[in-house]
C-alpha positions as CSV (number, residue, x, y, z in Angstrom):
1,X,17.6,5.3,0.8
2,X,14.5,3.8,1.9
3,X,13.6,0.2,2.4
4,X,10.3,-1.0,3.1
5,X,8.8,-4.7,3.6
6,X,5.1,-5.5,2.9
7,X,3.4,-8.0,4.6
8,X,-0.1,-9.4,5.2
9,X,-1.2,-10.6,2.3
10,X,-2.9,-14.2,1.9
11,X,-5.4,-16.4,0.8
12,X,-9.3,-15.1,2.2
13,X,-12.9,-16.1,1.1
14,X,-15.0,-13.7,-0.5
15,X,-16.1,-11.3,2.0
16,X,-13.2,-11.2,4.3
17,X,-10.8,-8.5,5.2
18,X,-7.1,-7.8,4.8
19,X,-5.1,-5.7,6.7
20,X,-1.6,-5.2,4.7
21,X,1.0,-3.7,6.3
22,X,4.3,-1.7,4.6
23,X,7.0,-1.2,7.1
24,X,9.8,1.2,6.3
25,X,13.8,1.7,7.0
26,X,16.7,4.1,6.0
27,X,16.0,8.0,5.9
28,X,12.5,8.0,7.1
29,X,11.9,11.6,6.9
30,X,12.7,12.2,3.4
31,X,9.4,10.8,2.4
32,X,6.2,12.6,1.4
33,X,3.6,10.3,0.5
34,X,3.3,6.4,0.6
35,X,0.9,4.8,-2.0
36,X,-0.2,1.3,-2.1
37,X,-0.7,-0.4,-5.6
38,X,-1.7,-3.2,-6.8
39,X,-1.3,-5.8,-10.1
40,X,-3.5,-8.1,-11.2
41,X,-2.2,-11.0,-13.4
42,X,-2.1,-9.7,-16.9
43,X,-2.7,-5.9,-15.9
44,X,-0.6,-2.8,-15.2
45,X,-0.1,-1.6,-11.7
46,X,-2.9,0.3,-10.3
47,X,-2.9,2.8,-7.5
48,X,-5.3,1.8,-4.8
49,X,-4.2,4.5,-2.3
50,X,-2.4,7.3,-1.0
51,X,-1.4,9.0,2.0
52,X,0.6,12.5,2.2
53,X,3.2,13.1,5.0
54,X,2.4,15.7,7.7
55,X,-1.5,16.0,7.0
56,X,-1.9,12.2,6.9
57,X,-4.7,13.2,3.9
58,X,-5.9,9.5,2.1
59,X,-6.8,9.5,-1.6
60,X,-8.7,6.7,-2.6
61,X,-9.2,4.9,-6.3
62,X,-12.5,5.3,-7.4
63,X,-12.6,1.2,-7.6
64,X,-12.2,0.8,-3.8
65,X,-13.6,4.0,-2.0
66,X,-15.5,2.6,0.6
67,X,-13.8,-0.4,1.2
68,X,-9.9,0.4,1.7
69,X,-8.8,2.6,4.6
70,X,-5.0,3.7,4.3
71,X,-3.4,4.7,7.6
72,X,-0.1,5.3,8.9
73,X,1.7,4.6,12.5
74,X,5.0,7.4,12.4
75,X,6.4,6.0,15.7
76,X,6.7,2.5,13.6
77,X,7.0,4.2,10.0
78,X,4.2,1.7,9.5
79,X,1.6,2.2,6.5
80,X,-1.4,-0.2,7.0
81,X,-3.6,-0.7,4.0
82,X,-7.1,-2.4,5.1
83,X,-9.4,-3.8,2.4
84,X,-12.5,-4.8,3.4
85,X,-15.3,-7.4,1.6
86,X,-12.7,-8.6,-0.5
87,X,-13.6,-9.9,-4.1
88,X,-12.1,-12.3,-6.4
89,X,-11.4,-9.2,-8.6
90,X,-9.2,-7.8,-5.8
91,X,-6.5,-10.9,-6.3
92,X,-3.3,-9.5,-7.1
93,X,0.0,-8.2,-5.7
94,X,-0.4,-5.2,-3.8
95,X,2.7,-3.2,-3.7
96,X,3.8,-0.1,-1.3
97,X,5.9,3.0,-2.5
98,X,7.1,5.7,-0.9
99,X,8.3,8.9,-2.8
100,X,10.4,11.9,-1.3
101,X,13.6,14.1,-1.9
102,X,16.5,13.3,-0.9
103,X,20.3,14.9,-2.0
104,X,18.2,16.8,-4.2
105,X,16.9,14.5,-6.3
106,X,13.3,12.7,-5.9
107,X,12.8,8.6,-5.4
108,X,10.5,6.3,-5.4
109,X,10.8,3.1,-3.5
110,X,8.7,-0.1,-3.9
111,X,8.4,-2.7,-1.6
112,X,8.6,-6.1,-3.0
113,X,4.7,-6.7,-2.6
114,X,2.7,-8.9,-0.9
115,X,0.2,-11.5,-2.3
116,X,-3.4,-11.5,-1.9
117,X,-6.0,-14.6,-3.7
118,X,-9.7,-13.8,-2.7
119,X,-11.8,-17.1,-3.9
120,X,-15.5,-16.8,-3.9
């Protein structure tokens, strides 16, 4: 249904900035919100931030507000995730989803995630 590709991820000093990207194919406009997660080693998958479909409105975890802008390019079905002052705490894998309807019946696909190591 929909297939989407992360990319951006790395290895970045303390301090630094990220700019993640989550590009998606198949049936674009069945979707209604993208969210970006991540996992640390050993934890669950957390939900770092969210954007809705049509009012482009960004939710942010409490953990990041501030530092994380979410954003979204339609003409590229493009979600950009940028993390700012990175911290060691922020190394995980950060994951894209994007959820919608489609044949009647709701989906959520993940992208295979993208790696991100913040040393101090």
């Amino acid at each position: 249904q929909v297939r989407l590709v992360e990319s951006g991820g790395g290895l970045v000093q303390a301090g630094g900035s990220l700019r993640l990207s989550c590009a998606a194919s198949g049936i674009i406009f069945s979707i209604n919100k993208w969210g970006g997660y991540r996992q640390a080693p050993g934890k669950q998958r957390d939900l770092v931030a969210s954007i809705t479909n049509g009012d482009d409105r960004p939710d942010y975890a409490d953990s990041v507000n501030g530092r994380v802008t979410i954003s979204k390019d339609d003409e590229t079905s493009t979600v950009f995730l940028q993390i700012n002052n990175l911290q060691p705490e922020d190394t995980a894998v950060y994951y894209c989803v994007a959820r919608g309807y489609s044949a009647s019946a709701s989906f959520a696909s993940w992208g295979q995630g993208t790696h991100v190591t913040v040393t101090s």
